[in-house]
C-alpha positions in Angstrom: 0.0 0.0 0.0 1.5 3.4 -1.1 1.2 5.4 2.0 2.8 8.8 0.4 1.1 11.5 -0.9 1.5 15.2 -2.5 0.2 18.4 -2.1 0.4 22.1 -3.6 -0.7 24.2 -1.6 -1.9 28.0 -3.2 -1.7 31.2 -1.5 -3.9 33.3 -3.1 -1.7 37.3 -2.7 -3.2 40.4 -1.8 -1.2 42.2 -4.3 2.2 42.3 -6.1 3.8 44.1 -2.9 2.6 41.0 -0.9 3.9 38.7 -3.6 7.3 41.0 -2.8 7.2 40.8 0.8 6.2 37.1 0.9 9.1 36.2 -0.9 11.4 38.7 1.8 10.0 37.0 4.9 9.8 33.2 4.2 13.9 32.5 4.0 14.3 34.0 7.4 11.3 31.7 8.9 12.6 28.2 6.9 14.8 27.0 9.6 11.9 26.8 12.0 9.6 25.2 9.5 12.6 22.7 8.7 12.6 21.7 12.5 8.7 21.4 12.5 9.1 18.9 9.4 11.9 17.0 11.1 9.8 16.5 14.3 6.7 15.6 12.6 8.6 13.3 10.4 6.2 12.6 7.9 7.6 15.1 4.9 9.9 13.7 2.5 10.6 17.1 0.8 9.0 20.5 0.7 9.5 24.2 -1.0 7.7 27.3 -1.4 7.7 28.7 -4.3 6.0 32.6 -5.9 4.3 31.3 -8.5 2.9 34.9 -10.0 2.1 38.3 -8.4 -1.0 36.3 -7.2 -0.1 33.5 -5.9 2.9 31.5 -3.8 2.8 27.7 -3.6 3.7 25.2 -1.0 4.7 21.8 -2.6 5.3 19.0 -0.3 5.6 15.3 -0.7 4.8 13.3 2.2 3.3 9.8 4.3 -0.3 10.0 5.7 -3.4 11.9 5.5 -3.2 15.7 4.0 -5.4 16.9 6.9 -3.3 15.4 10.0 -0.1 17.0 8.7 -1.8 20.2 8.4 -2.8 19.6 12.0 1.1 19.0 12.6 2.4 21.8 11.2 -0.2 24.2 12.5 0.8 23.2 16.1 4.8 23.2 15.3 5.1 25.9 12.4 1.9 28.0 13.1 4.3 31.3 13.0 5.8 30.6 9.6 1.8 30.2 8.2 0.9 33.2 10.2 3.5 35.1 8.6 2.4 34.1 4.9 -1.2 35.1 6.0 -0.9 38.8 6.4 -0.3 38.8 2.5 -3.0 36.5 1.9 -6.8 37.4 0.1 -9.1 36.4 3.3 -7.5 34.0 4.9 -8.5 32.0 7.9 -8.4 33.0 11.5 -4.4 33.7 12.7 -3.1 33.0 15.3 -3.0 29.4 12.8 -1.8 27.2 16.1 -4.6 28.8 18.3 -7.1 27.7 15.2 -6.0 24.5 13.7 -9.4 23.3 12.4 -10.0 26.7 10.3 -6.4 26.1 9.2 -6.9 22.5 7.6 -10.3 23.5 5.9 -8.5 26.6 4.4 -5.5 24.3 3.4 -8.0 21.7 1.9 -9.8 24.3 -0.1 -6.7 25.8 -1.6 -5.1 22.5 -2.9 -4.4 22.2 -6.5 -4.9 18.2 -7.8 -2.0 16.7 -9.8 -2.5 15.4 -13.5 0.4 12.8 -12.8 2.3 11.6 -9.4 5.5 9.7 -9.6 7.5 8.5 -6.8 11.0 6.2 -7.0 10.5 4.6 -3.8 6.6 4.4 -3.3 5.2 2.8 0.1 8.2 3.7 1.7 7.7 6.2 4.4 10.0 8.8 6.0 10.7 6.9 9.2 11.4 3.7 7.8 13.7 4.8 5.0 15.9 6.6 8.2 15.5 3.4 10.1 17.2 1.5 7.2 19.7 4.2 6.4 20.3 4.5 10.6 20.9 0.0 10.5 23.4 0.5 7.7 25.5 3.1 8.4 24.9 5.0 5.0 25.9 8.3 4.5 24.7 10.1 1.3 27.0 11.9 -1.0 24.6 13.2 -3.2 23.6 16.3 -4.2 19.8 16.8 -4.4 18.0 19.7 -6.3 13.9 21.1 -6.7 13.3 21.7 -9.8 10.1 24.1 -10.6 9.2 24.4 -14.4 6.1 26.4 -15.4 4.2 25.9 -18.9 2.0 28.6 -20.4 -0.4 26.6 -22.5 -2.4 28.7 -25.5 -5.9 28.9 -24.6 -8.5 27.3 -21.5 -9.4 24.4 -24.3 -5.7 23.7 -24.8 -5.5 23.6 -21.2 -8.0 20.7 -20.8 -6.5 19.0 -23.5 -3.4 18.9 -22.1 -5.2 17.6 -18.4 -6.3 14.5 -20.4 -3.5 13.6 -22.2 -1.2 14.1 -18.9 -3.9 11.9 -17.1 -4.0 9.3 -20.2 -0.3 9.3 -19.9 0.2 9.1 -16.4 1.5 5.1 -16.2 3.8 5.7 -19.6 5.3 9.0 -17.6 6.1 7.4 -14.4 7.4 4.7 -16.0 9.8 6.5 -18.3 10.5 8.9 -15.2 11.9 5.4 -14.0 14.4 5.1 -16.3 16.0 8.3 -15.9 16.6 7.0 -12.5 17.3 10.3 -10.6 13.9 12.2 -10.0 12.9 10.9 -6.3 9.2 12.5 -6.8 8.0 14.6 -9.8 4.1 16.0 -10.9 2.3 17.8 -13.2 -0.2 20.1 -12.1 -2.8 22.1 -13.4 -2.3 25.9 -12.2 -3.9 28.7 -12.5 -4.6 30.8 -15.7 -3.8 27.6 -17.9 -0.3 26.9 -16.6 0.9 23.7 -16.1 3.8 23.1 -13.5 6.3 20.4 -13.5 7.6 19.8 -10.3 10.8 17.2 -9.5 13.0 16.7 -7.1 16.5 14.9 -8.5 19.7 13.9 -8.0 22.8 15.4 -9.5 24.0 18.2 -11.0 21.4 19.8 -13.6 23.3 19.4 -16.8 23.5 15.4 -16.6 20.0 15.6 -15.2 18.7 17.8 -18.5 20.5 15.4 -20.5 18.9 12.5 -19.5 15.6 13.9 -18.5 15.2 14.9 -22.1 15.9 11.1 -23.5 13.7 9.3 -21.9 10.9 12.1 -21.1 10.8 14.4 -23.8 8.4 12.7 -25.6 5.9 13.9 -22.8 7.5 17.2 -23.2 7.0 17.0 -27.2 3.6 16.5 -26.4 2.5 19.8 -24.4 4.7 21.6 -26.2 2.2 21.8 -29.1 -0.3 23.7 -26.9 2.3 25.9 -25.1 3.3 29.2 -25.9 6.3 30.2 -27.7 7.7 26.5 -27.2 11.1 25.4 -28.4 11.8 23.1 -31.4 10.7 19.4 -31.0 11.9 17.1 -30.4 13.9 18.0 -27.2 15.9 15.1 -27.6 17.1 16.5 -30.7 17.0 20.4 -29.5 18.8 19.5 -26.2 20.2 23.3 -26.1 17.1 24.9 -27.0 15.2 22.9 -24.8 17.6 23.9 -21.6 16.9 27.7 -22.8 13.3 27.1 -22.7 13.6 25.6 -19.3 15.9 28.0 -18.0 13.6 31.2 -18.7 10.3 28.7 -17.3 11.5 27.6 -13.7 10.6 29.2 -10.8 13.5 30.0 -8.0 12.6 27.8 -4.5 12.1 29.4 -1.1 13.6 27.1 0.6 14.4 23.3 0.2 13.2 20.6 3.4 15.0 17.3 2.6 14.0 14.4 5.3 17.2 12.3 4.7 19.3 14.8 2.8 22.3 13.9 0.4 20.6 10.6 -0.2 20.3 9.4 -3.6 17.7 7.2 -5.5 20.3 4.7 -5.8 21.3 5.3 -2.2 17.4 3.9 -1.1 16.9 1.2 -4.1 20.0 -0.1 -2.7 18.7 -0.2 1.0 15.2 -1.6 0.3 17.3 -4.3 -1.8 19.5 -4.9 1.4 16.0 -5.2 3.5 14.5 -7.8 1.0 17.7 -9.7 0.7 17.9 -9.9 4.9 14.6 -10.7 5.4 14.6 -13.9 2.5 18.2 -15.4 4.0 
């Protein structure tokens, strides 16, 4: 049973001086939201992110029900959250830790639903892949990035055309998502005036990521690229350059960056749920 989950989270701004001052205050509040995280220990990654001068997004992967981690974080974090809400179009009652309930019905009326999940290393929870990389000793070398990647699509019926193809898609992408073997979680999701985000997290430096990203997933790419905007030349494979341009000028800078069990790689936790199997057949 896959126990993780996803969420994006939007923030609907007052105004393009709160999407300004949003952006100043969160990096000073991350640390304590970091500690929350670690102490509930039930995120795998998180990162805000301002989406527009209307709106900042909280992306999070994570074990469990949406609703008790909202709970969580209202209790341990409530500051950060209260913080965000003084640039937020009527938002619930603040202090959030002294009104937890208002906070999780305002949380679950303000998530966006993914077109397509993938996860690496589904059904494996936070605690247990620290428990197995605690038994073993491991330390991670790796270097682990966010990667944010927003795609204006032409018109609202391009938009829905683009929803059903993701969705049609959805077991071809995770699969090919596989075989590029460094994204630990990645989604597409349908954002507001018909944007669609891709959001990974990955392993590596982004160059070799690109570069193998683009072989085994540009076809997906190739595919919304003929409702998107100014798109570059298809297929990426064959437009690797132009492609990285396109990207570069589409991603979104992270606020922040939660890891759970930092500087592991998806090798790193293949090659400890192998060393679990193996131990518990001997």
């Amino acid at each position: 049973m896959n126990s993780q989950n996803h969420f994006t989270l939007s923030f609907p701004l007052k105004s393009p001086d709160a999407a300004q001052a949003v952006a100043q205050q969160l990096p000073p509040l991350m640390p304590e939201l970091f500690k929350a995280e670690d102490a509930i220990g039930k995120v795998h990654y998180s990162r805000f992110t301002v989406l527009s001068e209307k709106t900042l997004l909280f992306l999070g992967d994570f074990d469990g029900e949406f609703s008790q981690l909202m709970a969580a974080l209202a209790r341990q974090s409530g500051q950060t959250f209260d913080a965000i809400f003084q640039h937020v179009d009527n938002p619930p009652p603040t202090p959030v830790a002294g009104n937890p309930d208002a906070f999780i019905q305002w949380s679950e009326a303000h998530l966006l639903h993914p077109a397509t999940l993938f996860s690496a290393y589904p059904g494996m929870t936070v605690s247990e892949i620290k428990a197995l990389t605690s038994a073993a000793g491991v330390q991670g070398a790796g270097e682990l990035n966010p990667f944010l990647v927003i795609l204006p699509i032409k018109s609202g019926f391009a938009f829905m055309e683009v929803q059903i193809l993701l969705r049609a898609r959805a077991h071809q992408t995770q699969k090919d998502l596989a075989t590029v073997s460094t994204p630990h979680f990645a989604q597409f999701v349908p954002l507001e005036n018909n944007e669609i985000g891709f959001f990974t997290v990955y392993d590596g430096s982004f160059d070799t990521y690109i570069t193998d990203f683009t072989k085994y997933i540009g076809p997906v790419f190739d595919l919304i690229f003929k409702f998107t905007k100014n798109p570059p030349p298809s297929p990426c494979r064959k437009h690797l350059q132009e492609f990285i341009n396109f990207v570069a000028g589409a991603s979104r800078t992270p606020i922040g960056f939660y890891q759970a069990y930092p500087e592991l790689s998806v090798q790193d936790i293949h090659a400890l749920i192998a060393d679990r199997k193996a131990d518990s057949a001997a």
